[in-house]
MDTraj code that builds the backbone (N, CA, C; nanometers):
import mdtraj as md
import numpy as np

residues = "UNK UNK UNK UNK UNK UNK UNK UNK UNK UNK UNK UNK UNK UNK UNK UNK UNK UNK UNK UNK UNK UNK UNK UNK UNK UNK UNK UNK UNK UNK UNK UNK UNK UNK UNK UNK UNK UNK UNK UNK UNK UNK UNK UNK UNK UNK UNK UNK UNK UNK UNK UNK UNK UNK UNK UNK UNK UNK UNK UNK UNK UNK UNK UNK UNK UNK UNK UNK UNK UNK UNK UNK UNK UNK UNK UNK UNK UNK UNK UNK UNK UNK UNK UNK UNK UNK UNK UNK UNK UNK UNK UNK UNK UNK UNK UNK UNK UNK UNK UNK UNK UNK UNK UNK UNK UNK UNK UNK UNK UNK UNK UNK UNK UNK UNK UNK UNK UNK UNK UNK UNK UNK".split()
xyz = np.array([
    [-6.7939, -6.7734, 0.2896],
    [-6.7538, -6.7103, 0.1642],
    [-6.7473, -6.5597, 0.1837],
    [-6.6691, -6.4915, 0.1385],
    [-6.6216, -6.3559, 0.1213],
    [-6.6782, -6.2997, -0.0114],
    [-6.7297, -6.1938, 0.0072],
    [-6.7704, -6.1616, -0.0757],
    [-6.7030, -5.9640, -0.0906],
    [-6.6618, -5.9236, -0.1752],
    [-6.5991, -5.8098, -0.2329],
    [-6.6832, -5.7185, -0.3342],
    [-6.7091, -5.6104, -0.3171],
    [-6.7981, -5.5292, -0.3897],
    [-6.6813, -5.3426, -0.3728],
    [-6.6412, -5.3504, -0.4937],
    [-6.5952, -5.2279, -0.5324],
    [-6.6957, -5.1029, -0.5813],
    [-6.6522, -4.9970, -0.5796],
    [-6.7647, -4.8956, -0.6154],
    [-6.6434, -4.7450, -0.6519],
    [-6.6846, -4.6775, -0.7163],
    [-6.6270, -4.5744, -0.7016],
    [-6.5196, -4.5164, -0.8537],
    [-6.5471, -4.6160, -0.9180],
    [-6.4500, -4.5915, -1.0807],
    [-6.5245, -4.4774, -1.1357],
    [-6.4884, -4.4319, -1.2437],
    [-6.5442, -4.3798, -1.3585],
    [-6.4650, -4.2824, -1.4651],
    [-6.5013, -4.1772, -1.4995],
    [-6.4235, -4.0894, -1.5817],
    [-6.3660, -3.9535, -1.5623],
    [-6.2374, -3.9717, -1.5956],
    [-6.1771, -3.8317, -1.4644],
    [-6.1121, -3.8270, -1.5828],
    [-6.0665, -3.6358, -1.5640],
    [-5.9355, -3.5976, -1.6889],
    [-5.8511, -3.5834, -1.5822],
    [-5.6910, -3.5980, -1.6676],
    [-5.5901, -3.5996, -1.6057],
    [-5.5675, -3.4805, -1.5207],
    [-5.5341, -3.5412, -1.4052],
    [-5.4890, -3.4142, -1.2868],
    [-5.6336, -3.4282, -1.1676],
    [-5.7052, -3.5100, -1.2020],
    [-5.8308, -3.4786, -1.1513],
    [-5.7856, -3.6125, -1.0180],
    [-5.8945, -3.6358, -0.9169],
    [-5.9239, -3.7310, -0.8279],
    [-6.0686, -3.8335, -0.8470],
    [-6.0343, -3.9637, -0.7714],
    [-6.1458, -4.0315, -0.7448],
    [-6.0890, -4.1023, -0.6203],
    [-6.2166, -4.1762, -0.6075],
    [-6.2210, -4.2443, -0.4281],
    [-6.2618, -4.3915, -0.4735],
    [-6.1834, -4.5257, -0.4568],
    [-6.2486, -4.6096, -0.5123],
    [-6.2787, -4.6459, -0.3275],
    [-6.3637, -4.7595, -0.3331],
    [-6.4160, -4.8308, -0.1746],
    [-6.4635, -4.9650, -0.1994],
    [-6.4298, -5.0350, -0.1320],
    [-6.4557, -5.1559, -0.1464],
    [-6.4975, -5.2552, -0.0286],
    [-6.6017, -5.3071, 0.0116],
    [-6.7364, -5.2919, 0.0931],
    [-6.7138, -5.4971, 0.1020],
    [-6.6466, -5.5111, 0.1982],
    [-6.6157, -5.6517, 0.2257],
    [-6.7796, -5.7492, 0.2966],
    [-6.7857, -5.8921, 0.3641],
    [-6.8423, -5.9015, 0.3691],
    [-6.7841, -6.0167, 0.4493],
    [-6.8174, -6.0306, 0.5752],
    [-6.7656, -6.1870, 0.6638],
    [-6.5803, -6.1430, 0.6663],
    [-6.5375, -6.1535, 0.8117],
    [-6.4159, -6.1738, 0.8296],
    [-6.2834, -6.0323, 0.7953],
    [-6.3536, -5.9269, 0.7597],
    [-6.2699, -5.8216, 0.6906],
    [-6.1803, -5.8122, 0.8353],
    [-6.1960, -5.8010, 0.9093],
    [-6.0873, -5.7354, 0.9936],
    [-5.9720, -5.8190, 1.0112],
    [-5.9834, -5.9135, 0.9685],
    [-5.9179, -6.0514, 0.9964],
    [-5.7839, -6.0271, 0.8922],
    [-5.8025, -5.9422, 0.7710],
    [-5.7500, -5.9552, 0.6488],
    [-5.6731, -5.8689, 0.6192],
    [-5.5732, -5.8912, 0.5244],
    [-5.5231, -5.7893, 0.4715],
    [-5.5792, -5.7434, 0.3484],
    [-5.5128, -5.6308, 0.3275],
    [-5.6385, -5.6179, 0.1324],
    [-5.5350, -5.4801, 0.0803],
    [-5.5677, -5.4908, -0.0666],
    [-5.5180, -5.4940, -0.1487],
    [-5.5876, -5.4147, -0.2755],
    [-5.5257, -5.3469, -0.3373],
    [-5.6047, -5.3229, -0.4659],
    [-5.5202, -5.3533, -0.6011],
    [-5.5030, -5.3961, -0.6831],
    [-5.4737, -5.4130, -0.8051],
    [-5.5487, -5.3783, -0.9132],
    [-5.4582, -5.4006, -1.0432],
    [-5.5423, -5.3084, -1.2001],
    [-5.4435, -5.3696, -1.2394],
    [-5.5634, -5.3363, -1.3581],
    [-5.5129, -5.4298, -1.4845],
    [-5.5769, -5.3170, -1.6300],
    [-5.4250, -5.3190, -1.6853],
    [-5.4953, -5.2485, -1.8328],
    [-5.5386, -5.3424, -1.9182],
    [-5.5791, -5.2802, -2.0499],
    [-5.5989, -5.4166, -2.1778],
    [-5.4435, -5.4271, -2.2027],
    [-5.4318, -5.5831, -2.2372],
    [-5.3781, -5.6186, -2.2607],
    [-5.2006, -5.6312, -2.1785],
    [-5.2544, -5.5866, -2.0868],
    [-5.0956, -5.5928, -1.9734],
    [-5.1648, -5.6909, -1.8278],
    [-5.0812, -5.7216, -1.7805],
    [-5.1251, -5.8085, -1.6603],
    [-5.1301, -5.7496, -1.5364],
    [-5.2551, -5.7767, -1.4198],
    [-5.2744, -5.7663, -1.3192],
    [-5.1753, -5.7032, -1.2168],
    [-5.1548, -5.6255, -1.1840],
    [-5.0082, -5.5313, -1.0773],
    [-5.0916, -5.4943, -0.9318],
    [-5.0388, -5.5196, -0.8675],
    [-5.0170, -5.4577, -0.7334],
    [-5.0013, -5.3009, -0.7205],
    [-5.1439, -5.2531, -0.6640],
    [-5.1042, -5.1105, -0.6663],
    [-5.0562, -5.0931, -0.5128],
    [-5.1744, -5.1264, -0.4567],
    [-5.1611, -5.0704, -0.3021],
    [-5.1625, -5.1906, -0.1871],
    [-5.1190, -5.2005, -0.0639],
    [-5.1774, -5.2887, -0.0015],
    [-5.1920, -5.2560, 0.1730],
    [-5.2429, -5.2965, 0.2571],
    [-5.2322, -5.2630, 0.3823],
    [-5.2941, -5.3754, 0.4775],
    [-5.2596, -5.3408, 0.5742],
    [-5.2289, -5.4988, 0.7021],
    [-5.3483, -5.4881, 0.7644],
    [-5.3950, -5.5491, 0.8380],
    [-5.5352, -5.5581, 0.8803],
    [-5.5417, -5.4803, 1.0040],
    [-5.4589, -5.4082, 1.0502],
    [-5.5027, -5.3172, 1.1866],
    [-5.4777, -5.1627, 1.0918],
    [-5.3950, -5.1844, 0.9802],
    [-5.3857, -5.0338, 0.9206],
    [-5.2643, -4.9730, 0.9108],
    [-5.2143, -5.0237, 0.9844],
    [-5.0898, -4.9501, 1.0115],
    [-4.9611, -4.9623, 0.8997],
    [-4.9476, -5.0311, 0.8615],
    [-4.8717, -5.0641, 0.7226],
    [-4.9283, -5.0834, 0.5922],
    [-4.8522, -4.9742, 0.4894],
    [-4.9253, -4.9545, 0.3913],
    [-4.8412, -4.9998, 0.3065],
    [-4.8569, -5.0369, 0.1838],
    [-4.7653, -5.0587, 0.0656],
    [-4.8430, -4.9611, -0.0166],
    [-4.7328, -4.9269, -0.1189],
    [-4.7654, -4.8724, -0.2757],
    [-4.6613, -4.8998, -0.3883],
    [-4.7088, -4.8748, -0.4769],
    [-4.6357, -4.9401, -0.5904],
    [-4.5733, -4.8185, -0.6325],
    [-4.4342, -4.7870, -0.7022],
    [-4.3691, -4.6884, -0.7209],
    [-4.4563, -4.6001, -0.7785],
    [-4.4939, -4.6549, -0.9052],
    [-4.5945, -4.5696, -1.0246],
    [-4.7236, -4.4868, -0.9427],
    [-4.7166, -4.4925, -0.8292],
    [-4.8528, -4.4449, -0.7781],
    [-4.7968, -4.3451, -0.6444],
    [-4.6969, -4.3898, -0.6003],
    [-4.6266, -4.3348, -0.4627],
    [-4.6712, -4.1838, -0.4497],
    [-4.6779, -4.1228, -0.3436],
    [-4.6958, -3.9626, -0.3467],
    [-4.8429, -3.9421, -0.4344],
    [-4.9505, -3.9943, -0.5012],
    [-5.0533, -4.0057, -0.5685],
    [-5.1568, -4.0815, -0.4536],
    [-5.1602, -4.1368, -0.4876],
    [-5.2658, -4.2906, -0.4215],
    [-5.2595, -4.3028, -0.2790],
    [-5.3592, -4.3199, -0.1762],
    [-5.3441, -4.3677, -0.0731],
    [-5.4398, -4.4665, -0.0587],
    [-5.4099, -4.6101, 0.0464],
    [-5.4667, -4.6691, 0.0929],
    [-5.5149, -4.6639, 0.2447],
    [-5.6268, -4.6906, 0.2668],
    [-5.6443, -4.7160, 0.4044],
    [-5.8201, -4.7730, 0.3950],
    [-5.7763, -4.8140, 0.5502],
    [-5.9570, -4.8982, 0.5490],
    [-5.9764, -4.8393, 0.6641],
    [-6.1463, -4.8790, 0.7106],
    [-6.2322, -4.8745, 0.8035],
    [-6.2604, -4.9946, 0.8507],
    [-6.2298, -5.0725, 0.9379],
    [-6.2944, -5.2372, 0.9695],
    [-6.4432, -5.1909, 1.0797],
    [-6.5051, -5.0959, 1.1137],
    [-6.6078, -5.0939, 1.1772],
    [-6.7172, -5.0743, 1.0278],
    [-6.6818, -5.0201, 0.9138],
    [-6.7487, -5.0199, 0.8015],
    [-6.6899, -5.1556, 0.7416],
    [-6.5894, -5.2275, 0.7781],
    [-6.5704, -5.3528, 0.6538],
    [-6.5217, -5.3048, 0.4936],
    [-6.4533, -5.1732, 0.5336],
    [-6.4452, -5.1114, 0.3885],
    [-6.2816, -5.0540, 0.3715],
    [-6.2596, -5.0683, 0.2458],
    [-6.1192, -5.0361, 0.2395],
    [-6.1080, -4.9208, 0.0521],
    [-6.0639, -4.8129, 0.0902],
    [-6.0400, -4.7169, -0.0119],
    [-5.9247, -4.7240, -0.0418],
    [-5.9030, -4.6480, -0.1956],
    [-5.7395, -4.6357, -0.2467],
    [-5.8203, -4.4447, -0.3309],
    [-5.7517, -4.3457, -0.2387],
    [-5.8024, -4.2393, -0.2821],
    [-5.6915, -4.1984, -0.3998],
    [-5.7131, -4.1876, -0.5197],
    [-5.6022, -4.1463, -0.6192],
    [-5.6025, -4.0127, -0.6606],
    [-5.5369, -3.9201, -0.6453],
    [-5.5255, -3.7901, -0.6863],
    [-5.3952, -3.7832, -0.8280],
    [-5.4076, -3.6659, -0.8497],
    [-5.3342, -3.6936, -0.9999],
    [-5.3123, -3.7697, -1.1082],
    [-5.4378, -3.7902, -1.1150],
    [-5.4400, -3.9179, -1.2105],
    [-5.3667, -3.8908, -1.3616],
    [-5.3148, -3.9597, -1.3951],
    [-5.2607, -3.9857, -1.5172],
    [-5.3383, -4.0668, -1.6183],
    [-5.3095, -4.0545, -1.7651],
    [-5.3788, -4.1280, -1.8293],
    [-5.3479, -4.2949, -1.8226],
    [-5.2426, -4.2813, -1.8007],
    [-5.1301, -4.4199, -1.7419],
    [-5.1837, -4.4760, -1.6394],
    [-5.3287, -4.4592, -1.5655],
    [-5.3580, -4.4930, -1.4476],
    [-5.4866, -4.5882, -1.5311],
    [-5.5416, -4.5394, -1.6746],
    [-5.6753, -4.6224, -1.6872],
    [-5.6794, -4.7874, -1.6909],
    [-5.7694, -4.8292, -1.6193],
    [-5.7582, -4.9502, -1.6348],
    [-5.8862, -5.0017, -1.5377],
    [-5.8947, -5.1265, -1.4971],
    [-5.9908, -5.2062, -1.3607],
    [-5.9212, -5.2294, -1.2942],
    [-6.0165, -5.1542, -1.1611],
    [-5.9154, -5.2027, -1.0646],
    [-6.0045, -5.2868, -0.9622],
    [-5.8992, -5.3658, -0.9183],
    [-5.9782, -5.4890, -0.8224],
    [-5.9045, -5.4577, -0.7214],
    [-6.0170, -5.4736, -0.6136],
    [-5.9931, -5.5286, -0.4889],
    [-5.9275, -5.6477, -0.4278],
    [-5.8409, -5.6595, -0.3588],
    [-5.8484, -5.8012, -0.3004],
    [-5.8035, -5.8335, -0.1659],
    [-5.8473, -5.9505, -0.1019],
    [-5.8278, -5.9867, 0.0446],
    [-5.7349, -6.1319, 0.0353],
    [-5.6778, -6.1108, 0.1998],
    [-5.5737, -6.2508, 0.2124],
    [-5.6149, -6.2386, 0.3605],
    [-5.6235, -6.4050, 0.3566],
    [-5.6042, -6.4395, 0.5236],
    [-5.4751, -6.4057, 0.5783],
    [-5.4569, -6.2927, 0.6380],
    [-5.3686, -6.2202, 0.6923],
    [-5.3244, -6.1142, 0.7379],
    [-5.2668, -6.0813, 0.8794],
    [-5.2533, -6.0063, 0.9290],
    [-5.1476, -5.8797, 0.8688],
    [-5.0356, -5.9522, 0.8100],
    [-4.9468, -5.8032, 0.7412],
    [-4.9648, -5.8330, 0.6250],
    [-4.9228, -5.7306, 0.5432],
    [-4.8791, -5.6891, 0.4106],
    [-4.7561, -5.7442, 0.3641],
    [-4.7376, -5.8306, 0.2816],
    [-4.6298, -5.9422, 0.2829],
    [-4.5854, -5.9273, 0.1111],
    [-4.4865, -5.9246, 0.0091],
    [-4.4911, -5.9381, -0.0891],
    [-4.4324, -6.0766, -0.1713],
    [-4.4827, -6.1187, -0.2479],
    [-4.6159, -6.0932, -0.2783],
    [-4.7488, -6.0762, -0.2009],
    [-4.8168, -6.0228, -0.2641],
    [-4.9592, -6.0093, -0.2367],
    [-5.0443, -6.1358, -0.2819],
    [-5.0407, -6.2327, -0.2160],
    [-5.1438, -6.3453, -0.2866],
    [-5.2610, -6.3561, -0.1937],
    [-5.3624, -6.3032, -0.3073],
    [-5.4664, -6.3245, -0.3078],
    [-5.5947, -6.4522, -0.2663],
    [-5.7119, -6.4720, -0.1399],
    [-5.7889, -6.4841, -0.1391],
    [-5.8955, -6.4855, -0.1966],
    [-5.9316, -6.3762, -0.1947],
    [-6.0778, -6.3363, -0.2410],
    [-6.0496, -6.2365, -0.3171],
    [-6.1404, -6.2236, -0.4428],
    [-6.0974, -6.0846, -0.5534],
    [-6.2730, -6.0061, -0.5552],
    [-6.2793, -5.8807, -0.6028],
    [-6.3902, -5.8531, -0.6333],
    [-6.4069, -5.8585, -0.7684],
    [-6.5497, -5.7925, -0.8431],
    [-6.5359, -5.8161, -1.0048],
    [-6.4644, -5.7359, -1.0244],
    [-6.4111, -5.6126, -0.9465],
    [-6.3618, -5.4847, -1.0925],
    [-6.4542, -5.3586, -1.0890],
    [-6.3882, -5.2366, -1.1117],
    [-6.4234, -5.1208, -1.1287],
    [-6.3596, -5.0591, -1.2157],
    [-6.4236, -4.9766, -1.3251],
    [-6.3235, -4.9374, -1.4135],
    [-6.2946, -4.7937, -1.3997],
    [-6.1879, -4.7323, -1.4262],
    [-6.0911, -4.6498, -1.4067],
    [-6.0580, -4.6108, -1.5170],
    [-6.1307, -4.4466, -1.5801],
    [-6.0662, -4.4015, -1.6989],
    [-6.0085, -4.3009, -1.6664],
    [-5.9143, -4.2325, -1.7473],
    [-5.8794, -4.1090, -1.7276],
    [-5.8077, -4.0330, -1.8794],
    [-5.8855, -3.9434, -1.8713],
    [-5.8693, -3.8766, -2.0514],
    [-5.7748, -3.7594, -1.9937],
    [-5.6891, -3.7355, -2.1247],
    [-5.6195, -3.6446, -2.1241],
    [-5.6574, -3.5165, -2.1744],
])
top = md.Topology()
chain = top.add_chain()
for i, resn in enumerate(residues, 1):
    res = top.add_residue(resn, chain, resSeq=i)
    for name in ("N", "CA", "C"):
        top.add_atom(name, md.element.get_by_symbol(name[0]), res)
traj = md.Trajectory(xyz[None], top)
């Protein structure tokens, strides 16, 4: 079993940065991973994603030039550093892993973590 532990949300005003990280457990290098968010009441999106050696990254338009992904597999850990945040950015964001080597779209999901929440005041 895989287990996913996010860290790193909280309350930022617009224009500001955060670092989310997400701290895998059994098999990370093996994987690809992923972060997604979800506002109230809108559904789950694909922000970021990247291949299990690193080298290929995805991002979602709304975030492009903002957001980066990348991991560490000697830490088992994978960040999405967001700069310029918008208020358009608040929401939870989850982690997630796939048995797999690239970044493929869709992104279907394995293993999810609970969630980190992500505010950002204007």
């Amino acid at each position: 079993q895989v287990e996913l532990v996010e860290s790193g949300g909280g309350l930022v005003q617009a224009g500001g940065s955060l670092r989310l990280s997400c701290v895998a457990s059994g098999g990370f290098s093996t994987f690809a991973m992923a972060w997604f968010r979800q506002a109230p009441g809108k559904e789950r999106d694909l922000v970021s994603a990247i291949s299990q050696g690193g080298l290929s990254t995805y991002h979602a338009d709304s975030v492009k030039g903002r957001f980066t992904i990348s991991r560490d597999n000697a830490k088992n850990t994978v960040y999405l550093q967001m700069n310029s945040l918008k208020p358009e950015d608040t929401a939870v964001y989850y982690c997630a892993a796939r048995r797999s080597t690239h970044v493929s779209l869709p992104f279907t999901a394995d293993y999810w973590g609970q969630g980190t929440q992500v505010t950002v005041s204007s």
